[in-house]
C-alpha positions in Angstrom: 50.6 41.4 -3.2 47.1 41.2 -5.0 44.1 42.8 -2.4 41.8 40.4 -1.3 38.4 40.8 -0.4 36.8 39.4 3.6 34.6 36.8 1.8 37.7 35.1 0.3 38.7 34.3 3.2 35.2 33.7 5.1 34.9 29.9 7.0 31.2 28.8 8.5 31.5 25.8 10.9 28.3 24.7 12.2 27.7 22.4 14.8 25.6 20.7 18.0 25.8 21.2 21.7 26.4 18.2 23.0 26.0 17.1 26.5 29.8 16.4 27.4 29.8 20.1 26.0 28.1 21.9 28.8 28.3 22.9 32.0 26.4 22.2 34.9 23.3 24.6 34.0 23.6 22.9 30.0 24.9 25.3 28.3 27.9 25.1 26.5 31.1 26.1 28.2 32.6 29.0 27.6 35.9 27.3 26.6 34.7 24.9 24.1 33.1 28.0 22.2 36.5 30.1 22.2 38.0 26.6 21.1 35.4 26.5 18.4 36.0 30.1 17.3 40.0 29.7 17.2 39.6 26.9 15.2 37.2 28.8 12.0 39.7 32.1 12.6 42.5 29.9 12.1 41.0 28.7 8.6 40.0 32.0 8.2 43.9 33.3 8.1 44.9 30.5 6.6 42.9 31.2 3.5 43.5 34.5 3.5 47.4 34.4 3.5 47.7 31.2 2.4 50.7 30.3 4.9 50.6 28.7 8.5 49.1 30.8 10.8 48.8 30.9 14.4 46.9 32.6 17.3 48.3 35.9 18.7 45.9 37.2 20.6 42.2 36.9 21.8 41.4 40.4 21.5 37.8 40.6 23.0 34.8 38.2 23.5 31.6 38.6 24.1 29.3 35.6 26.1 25.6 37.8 25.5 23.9 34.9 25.4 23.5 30.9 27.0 23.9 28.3 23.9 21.8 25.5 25.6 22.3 22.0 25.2 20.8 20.5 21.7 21.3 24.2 20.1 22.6 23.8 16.1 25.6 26.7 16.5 27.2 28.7 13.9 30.5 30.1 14.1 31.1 32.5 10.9 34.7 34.3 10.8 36.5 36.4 8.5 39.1 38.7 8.2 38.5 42.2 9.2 41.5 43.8 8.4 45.0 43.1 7.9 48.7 44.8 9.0 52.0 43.3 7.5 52.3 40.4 8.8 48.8 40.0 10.8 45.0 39.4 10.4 42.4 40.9 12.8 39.6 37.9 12.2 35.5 39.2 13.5 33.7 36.0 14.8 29.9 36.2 14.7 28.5 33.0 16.6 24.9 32.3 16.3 21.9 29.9 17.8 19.6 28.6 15.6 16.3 28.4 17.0 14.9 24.5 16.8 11.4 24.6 16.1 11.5 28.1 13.8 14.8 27.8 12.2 15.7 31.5 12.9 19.6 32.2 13.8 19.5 34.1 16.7 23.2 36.2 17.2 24.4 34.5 20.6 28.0 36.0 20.9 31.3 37.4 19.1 35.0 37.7 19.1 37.5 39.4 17.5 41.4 37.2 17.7 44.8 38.2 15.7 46.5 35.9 13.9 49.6 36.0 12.4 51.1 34.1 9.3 54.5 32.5 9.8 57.3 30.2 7.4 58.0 27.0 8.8 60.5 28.5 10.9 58.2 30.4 12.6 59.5 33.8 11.3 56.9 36.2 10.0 55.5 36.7 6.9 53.5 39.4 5.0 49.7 38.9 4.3 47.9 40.6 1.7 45.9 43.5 2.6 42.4 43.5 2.5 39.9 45.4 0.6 36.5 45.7 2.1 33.0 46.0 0.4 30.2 45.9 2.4 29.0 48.6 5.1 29.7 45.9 7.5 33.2 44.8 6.4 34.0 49.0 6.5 33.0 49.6 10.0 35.1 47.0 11.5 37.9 47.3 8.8 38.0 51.2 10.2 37.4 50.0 14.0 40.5 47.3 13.7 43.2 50.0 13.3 41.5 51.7 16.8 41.2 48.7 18.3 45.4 48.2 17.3 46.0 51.3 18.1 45.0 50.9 21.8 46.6 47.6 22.0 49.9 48.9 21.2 49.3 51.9 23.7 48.4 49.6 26.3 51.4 47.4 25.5 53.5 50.1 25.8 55.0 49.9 22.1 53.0 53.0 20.8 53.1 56.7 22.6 49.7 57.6 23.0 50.6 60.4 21.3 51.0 58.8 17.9 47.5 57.1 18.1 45.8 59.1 15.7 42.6 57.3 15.2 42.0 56.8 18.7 43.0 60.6 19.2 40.5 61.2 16.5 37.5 59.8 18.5 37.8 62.2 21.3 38.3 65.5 19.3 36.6 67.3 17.3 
């Protein structure tokens, strides 16, 4: 399988809070924003591996900031790194400001999809080559971040972790 780069694969939805959107204190609820970012990871795999893909995990999210009623939102995801038959895709969500047009980051995610046949069964994704600083950090961080999911799950011996080992010696 041919490398492919993150921005191959990289899926900008941009939308408005709307007022059936939010909670009691108008802001958006915190649902209807992990809805929004499943559904631009999900393109996100999808153009990546080309192949159905579906939602594996919701590795870690981040609410740092309200999204207030009226705010323009913009959900940007793309694949961070891949394994053999899964995609670690990074979600940046970000306000725009309404009267200076600045884009404010507001939150961020990190979900795990994997590509399946029509069956269901699992299929291999092409790896992932990144190129900026950026796309390197979190390419690096996403075999860590594995590594301690598998740990945790009990499928890895903590022992084998080696890039988590690596963090805490020298």
């Amino acid at each position: 399988m041919q490398n492919k780069f993150p921005s191959d694969s990289v899926t900008v939805l941009t939308d408005l809070v709307l007022p059936g959107e939010t909670n009691p204190l108008n802001n958006l609820f915190g649902g209807e924003l992990l809805a929004r970012m499943d559904r631009a990871a999900s393109i996100t795999a999808r153009r990546h591996s080309r192949r159905i893909c579906v939602t594996a995990s919701v590795n870690h999210v981040a609410f740092n900031k309200s999204i207030p009623l009226g705010s323009v939102v913009t959900v940007e995801a793309k694949v961070s790194r891949t394994f053999s038959t899964s995609m670690e895709i990074y979600i940046d969500v970000w306000i725009e400001d309404r009267e200076s047009g600045i884009k404010v980051k507001a939150n961020e995610g990190i979900y795990t999809f994997v590509a399946v046949d029509e069956m269901g069964t699992p299929m291999p994704v092409p790896p992932i080559e990144p190129q900026t600083d950026l796309e390197k950090q979190r390419f690096d961080a996403a075999l860590r971040r594995k590594q301690l999911s598998l740990v945790l799950a009990g499928k890895m011996k903590p022992s084998e972790a080696t890039e988590l080992k690596a963090l805490f010696t020298t």
